[in-house]
N, C-alpha and C positions, 0 to 999 in steps of 0.2 A: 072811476075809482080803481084804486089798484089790488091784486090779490097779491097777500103777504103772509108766507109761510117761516113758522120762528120753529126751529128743530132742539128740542132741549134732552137731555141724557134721561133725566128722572122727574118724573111726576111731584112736584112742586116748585122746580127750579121755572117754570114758566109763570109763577107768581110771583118769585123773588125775584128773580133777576128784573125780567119784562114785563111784569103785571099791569103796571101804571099805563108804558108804550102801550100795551096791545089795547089796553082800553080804552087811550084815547083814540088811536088809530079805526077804532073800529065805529064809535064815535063817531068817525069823519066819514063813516062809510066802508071802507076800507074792508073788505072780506077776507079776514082773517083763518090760517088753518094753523093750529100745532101738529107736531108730530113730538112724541116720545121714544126716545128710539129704545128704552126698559121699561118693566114693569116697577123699577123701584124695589126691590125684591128682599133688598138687603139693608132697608131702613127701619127705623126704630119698630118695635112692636110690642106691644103689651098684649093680647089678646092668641085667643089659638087658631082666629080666622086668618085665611089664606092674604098672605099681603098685598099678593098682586091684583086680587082681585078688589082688594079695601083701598088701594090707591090708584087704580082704572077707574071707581067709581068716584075718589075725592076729586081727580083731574079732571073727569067729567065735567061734574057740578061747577069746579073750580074755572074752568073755560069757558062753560055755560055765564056766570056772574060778570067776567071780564071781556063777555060779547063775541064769543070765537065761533064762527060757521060750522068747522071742521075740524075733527079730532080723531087724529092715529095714532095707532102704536105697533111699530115694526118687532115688535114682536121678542124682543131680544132681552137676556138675562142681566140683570144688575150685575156688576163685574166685579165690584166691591174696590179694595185698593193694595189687594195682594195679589200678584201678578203668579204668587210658586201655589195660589188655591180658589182660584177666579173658577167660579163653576161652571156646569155645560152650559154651553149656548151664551156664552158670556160675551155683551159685547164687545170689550178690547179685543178679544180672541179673535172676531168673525172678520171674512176676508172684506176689505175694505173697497175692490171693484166693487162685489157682490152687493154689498146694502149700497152703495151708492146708485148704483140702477134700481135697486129697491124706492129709494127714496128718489130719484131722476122721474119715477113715472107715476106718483105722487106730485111733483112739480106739475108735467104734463098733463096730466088728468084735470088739476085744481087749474091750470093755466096761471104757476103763480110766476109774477113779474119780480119782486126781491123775497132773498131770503135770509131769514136772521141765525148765526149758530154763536159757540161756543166761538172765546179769539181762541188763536195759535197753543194758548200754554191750558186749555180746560179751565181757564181762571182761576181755580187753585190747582191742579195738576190732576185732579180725578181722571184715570183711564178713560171713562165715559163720555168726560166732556172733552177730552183730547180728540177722541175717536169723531166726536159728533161734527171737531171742526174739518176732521180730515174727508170724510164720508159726504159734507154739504158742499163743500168743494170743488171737491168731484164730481155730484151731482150737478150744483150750480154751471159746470163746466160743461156736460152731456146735455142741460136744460140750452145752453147757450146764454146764459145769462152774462152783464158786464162786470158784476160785482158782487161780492156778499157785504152783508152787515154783521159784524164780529158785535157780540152781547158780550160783557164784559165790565171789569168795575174799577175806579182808579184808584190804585194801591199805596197813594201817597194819601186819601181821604180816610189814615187812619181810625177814626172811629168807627164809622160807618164799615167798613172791612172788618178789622181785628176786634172788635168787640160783639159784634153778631152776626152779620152773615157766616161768615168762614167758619166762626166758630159752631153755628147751627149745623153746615156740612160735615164738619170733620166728626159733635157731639154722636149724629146719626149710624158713626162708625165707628164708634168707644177711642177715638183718639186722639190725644192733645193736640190742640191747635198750634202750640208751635212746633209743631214736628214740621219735618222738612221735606215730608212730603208734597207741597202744594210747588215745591218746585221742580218739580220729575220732569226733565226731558230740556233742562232752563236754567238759566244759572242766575233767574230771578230771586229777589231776597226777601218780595211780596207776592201778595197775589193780583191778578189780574194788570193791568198795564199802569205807566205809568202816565202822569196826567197832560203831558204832550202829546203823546199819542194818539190820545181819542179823541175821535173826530166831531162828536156831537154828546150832549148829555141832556138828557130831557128831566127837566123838575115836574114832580108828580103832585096837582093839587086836587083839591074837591073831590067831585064826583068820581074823579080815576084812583085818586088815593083811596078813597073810601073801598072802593070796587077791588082796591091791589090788597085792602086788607083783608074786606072777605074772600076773596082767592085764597090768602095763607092760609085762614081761619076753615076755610074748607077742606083743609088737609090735615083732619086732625089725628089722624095716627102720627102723625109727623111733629106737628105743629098744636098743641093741645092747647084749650082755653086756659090752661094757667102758666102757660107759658110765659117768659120775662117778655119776649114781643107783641104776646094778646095783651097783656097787662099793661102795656104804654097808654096814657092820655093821648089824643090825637096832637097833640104838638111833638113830643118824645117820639110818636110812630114816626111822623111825619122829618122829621132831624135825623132818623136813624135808616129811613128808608124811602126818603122823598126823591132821591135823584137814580136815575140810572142810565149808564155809560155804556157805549158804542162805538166801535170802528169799521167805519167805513175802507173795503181791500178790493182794488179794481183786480177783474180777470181780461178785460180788456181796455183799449184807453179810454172810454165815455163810460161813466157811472155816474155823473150828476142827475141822471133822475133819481137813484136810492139816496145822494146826498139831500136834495127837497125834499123827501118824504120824512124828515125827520126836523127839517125845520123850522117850520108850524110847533112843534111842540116844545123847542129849545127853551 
């Protein structure tokens, strides 16, 4: 079986984006690690308990349900999406050799074979998830690996996009979703890629759908039982967050073992 590390910016985005993947994948055997590269620091809160340590323990639990071995967090500050008041230890800020040997000996240690990050653009343009693609990388690179696997969503599957996920990400940070922020650094007019592009899309049924929804449901400072997403019938959950997109980006010219390992699931 293979070991397969998925690198996500904030502590829920590894159920939303990849919930389903990592469950089935783990499912199959497959020894799964996340890494976090924030505490989430800077997402929604109601309460006067400490966030990061309320969403360290929802990731927890929330990797625990989805079947994941290993769970890190590199330790780094939510960055937010203002680049002129991104606080200390913010990760856009941190030098990008630096965490990627951070995270290179993380690979080595776990001996993982592929690794899943953000694509190129942070899928809406969140500094965080830009940074995660640029850092696993570089990592993926020092690991010797031949490829990564870009997490990612296709931005023509208008509903599924513009009507919840994005708009969950941007709510998180009191700002309209169609701000034009999710394009930073892209002269993209969506988020995430478009539907040529990606390489594989795995439909999420049964037991993995069920397991991707208690992963959200586990993050309920973020994600609350009354949320418009808990509140779906399981067909409505299942229509709005059954499928999720991948690209496959060689670092050298053989990478069709990380194309099979998503196969099986297509």
């Amino acid at each position: 079986m293979t070991n397969i590390l998925f690198l996500h910016a904030h502590p829920d985005d590894e159920a939303i984006f990849t919930g389903g993947t990592i469950a089935a994948l783990a499912e199959k055997g497959h020894a799964i690690t996340v890494v976090f590269a924030t505490g989430g620091e800077l997402g929604t809160t109601k309460s006067n308990d400490d966030l990061s340590i309320v969403r360290k323990e929802e990731a927890n639990h929330a990797c625990s349900i989805l079947g994941v071995k290993h769970v890190h967090f590199l330790g780094y500050h939510d960055s937010g999406l203002d680049k002129s008041i991104m606080p200390d230890n913010a990760l856009a800020l941190a030098n990008s050799d630096m965490v990627s040997k951070q995270l290179a000996d993380i690979l080595r240690k776990q001996n993982i074979h592929t690794v899943f990050c953000d694509d190129e653009y942070g899928v809406y343009g969140h500094p965080d998830h830009v940074k995660c693609h640029e850092i696993a990388l570089l990592a993926a690179q020092l690991h010797g690996l031949d490829c990564i696997v870009e997490t990612t969503v296709d931005g023509e599957y208008l509903h599924f996009v513009q009507s919840h996920l994005v708009d969950h990400a941007f709510d998180a940070y009191g700002i309209e979703p169609d701000s034009a922020l999710f394009r930073v650094g892209s002269n993209r007019q969506h988020p995430g890629l478009t539907t040529v592009e990606i390489s594989s899309v795995v439909k999420i049924n049964g037991i993995h759908l069920k397991a991707k929804r208690d992963a959200m449901a586990a993050h309920s400072s973020q994600i609350p039982q009354s949320s418009e997403t808990l509140l779906f019938n399981d067909e409505q959950f299942k229509e709005v967050y059954g499928l999720e997109w991948f690209r496959h980006v060689p670092i050298k010219q053989s990478h069709h073992a990380q194309n099979s390992l998503l196969d099986g699931l297509e």
